[in-house]
C-alpha distance (Angstrom), angle and dihedral (degrees) to the residues before:
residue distance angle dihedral
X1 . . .
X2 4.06 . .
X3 3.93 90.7 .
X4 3.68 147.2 -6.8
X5 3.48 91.8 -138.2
X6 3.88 106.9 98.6
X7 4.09 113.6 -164.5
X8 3.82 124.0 -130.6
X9 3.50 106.2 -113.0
X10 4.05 133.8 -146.7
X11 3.74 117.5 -152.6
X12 3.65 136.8 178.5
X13 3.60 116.8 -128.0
X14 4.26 94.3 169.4
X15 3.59 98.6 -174.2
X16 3.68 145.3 -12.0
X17 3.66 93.7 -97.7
X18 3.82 91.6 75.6
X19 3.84 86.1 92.6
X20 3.78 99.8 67.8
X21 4.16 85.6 26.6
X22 3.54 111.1 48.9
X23 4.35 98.9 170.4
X24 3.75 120.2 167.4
X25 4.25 88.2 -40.4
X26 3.70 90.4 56.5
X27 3.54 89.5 48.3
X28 3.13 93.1 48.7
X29 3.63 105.1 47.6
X30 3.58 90.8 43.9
X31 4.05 89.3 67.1
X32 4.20 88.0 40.9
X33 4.15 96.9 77.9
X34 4.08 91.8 50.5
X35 3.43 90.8 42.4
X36 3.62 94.1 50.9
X37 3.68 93.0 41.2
X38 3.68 91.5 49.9
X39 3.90 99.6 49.4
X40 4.06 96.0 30.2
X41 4.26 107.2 23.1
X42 3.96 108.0 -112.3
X43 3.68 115.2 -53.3
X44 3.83 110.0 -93.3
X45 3.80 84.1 -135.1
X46 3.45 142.6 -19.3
X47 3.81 124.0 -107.8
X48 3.61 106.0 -159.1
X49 3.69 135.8 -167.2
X50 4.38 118.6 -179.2
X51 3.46 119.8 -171.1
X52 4.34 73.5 -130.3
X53 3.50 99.2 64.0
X54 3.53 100.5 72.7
X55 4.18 130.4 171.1
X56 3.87 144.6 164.6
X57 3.83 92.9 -110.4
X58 3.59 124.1 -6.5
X59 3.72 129.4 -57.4
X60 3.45 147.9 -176.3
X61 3.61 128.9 -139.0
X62 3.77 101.6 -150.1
X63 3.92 106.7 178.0
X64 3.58 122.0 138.8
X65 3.27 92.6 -123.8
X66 4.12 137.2 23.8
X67 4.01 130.0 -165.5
X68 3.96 125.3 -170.6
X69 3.55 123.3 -73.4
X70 3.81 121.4 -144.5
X71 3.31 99.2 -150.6
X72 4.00 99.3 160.7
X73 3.92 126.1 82.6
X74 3.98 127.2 -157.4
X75 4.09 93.2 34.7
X76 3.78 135.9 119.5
X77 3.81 116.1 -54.8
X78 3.46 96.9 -129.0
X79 4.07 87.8 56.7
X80 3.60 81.8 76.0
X81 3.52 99.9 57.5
X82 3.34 98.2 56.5
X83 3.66 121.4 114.4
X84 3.84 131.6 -168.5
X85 3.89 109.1 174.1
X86 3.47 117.8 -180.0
X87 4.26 140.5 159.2
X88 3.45 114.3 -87.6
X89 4.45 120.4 -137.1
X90 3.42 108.8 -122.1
X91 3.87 95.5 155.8
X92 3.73 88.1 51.8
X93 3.60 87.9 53.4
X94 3.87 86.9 65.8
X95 3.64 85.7 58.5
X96 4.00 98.4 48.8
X97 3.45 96.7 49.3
X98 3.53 94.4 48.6
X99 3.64 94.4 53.3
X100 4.35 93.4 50.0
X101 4.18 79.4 53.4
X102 3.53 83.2 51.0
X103 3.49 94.9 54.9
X104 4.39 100.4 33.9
X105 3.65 85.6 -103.9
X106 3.78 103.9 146.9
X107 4.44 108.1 -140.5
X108 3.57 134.8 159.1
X109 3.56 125.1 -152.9
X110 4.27 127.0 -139.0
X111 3.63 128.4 -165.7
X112 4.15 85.4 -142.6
X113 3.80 112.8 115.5
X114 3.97 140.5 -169.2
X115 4.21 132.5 115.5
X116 3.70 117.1 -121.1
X117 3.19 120.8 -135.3
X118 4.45 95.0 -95.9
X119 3.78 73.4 63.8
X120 3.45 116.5 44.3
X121 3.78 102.7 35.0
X122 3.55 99.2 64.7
X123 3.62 91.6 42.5
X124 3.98 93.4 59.0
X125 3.60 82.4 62.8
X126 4.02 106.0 39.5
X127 4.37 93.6 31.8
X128 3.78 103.1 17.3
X129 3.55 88.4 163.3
X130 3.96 87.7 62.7
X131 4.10 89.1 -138.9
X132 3.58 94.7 132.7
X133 4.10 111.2 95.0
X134 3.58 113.0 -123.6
X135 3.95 133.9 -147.5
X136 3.54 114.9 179.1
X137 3.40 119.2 -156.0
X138 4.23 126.5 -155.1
X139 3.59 119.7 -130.8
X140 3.91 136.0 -173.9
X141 3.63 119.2 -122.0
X142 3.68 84.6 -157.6
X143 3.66 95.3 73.1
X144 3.86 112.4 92.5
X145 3.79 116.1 -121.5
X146 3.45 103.5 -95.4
X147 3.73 87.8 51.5
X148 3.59 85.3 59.9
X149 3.65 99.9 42.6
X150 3.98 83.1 48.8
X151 4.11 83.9 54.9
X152 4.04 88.9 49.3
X153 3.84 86.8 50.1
X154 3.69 84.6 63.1
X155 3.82 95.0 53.1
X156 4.11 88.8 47.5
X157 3.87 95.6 104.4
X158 3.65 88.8 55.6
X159 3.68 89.2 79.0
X160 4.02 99.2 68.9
X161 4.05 86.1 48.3
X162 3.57 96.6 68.4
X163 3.64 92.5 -102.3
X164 3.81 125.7 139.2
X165 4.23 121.7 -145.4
X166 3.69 101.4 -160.6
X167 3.87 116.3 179.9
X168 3.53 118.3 -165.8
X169 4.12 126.8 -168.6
X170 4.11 120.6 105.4
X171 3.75 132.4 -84.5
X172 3.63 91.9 -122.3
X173 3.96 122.2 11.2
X174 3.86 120.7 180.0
X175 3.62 97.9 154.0
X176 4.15 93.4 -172.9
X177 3.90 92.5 58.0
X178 3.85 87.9 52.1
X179 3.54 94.7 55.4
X180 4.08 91.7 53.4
X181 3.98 72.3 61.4
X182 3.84 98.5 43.2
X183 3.59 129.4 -114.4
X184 3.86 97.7 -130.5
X185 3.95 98.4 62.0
X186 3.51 125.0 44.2
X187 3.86 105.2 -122.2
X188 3.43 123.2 -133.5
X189 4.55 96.0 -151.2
X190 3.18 112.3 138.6
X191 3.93 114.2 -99.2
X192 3.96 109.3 -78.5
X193 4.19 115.0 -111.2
X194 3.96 85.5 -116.7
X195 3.19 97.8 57.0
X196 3.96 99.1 38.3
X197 4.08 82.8 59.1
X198 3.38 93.2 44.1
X199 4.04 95.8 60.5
X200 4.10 88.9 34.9
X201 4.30 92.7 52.4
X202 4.30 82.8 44.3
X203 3.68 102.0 42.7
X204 4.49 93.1 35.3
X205 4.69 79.1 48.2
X206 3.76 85.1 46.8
X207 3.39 98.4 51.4
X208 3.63 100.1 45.2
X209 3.90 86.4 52.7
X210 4.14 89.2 -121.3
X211 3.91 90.0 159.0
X212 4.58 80.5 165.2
X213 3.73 88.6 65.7
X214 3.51 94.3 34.6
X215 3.45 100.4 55.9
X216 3.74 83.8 36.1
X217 4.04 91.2 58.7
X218 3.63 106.0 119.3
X219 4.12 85.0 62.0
X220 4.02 94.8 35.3
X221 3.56 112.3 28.0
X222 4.42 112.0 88.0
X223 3.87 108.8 -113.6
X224 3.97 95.5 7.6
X225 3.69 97.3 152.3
X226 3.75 99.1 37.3
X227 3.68 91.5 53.6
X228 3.79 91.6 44.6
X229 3.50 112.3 15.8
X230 3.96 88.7 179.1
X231 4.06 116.8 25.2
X232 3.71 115.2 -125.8
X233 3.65 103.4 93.9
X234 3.51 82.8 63.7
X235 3.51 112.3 36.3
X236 4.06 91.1 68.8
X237 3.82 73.9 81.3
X238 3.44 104.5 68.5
X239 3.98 93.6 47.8
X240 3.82 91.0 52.4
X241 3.64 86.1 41.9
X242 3.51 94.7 49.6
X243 4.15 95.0 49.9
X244 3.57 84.4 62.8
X245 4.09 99.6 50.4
X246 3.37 139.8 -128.2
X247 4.15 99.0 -85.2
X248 3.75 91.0 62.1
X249 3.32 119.0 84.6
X250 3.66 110.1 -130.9
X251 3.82 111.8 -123.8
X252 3.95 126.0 -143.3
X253 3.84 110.0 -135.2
X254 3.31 113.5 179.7
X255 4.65 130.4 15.0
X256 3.70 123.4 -158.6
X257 3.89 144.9 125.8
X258 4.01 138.8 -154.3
X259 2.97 124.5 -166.9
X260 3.80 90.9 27.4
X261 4.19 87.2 -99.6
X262 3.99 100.5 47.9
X263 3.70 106.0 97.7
X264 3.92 104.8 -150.1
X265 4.31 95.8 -176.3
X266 4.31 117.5 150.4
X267 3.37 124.3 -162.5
X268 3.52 146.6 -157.4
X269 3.80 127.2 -139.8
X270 3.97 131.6 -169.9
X271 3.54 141.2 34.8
X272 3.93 85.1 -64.9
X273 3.73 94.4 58.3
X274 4.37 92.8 86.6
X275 4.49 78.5 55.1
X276 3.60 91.4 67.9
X277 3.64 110.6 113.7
X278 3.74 110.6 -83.8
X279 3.50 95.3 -127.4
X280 3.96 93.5 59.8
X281 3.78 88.7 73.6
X282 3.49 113.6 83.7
X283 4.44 126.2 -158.8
């Protein structure tokens, strides 16, 4: 291993229909959990934040055990079926909540379980086995995002315990322009210009570490609230991005689009981001 310092990572999971149609993302994340497991060792746990699994202030769903949610109507049959049962972490949620106390960052904590669909899709493809321990943890898409990069801050010593922060939403979201597409088939139009300078303004911001404009995106970024006319696909972002700090320069892994206007980006955060298997970053 190159480093015991895992990153926090930021994928896109677009919508549910990336179970029955992987594309490039699938592909993508399917090579992610080796490729973290062979540079890092398997995540202890996971540390999970879905632009689904949404709160007042933060929570922690602390059951033993958690089973797929469905929470979608009006898709695929077999998306229904689907099952991704895995063990829950609630030791580690000892450890969470004690670091938001740490940090004044008022949290309750549930014995409730389940994985929404941000969570579980992507992790059929990068832990189909389900043998990674999950801890979700609620978020409000009311907090701004440098509230939220202050509440990824708080997750940041995670990262030497062998614990993964994985937030999940999509890089661009504008759920009415993919249904001029259609839900049901994964389109093949060629990305949108708003969304193309959407992802190049975010990932060009990202690279220069300009957390002002970043956090400032809805004002600066071109096409903000057409590509997310409301937030919380995004804001997953700025937690992940957060748990890896503001020194590090965040890292894009992986570049695609369905639907020619769903923006399906993942990131790496953290001074283990550059340990990532070289092959995970794509031209």
């Amino acid at each position: 291993m190159s480093s015991l310092t895992l990153p926090a990572l930021f994928v896109s999971h677009g919508s549910p229909m990336i179970a029955l149609e992987p594309g490039a993302a699938g592909a993508f994340l399917a090579r992610l959990g080796p490729a973290i497991n062979a540079t890092f060792g398997r995540p202890r746990a996971i540390v999970a934040l879905s632009a689904h699994t949404l709160t007042r202030e933060p929570v922690l769903l602390a059951a033993p055990r958690h089973e797929a949610i469905h929470d979608f109507g009006g898709f695929d049959p077999r998306l229904y079926e689907m099952r991704y049962d895995a063990d829950g972490a609630p030791a580690l949620a000892e450890r969470v909540a004690a670091l938001l106390r740490q940090c004044d960052i008022a949290m309750h904590r549930v014995e409730q379980g389940g994985l929404d669909h941000g969570i579980w899709t992507p992790l059929r493809y990068a832990y189909p086995g389900a043998d990674v321990p999950i801890l979700p943890l609620g978020w409000s898409p009311r907090d701004s995002p440098a509230r939220l990069f202050a509440l990824g801050e708080a997750l940041a010593p995670l990262a030497t315990e062998g614990i993964l922060v994985l937030g999940t939403g999509s890089m661009t979201h504008n759920l009415r322009r993919v249904a001029q597409a259609g839900f049901h088939v994964q389109s093949i139009r060629p990305e949108i210009p708003e969304s193309a300078a959407f992802r190049a303004w975010f990932m060009d911001r990202a690279a220069a570490r300009d957390w002002e404009a970043l956090f400032d995106y809805r004002a600066r970024a071109p096409h903000a609230a057409d590509m997310h006319p409301t937030d919380e696909h995004l804001l997953p972002w700025f937690i992940a991005a957060g748990a890896g700090g503001r020194e590090a320069t965040p890292v894009r892994l992986h570049d695609s689009v369905t639907h020619g206007v769903l923006g399906m980006d993942a990131y790496a955060f953290g001074t283990g981001a550059a340990d990532l298997a070289p092959e995970l970053i794509e031209p």
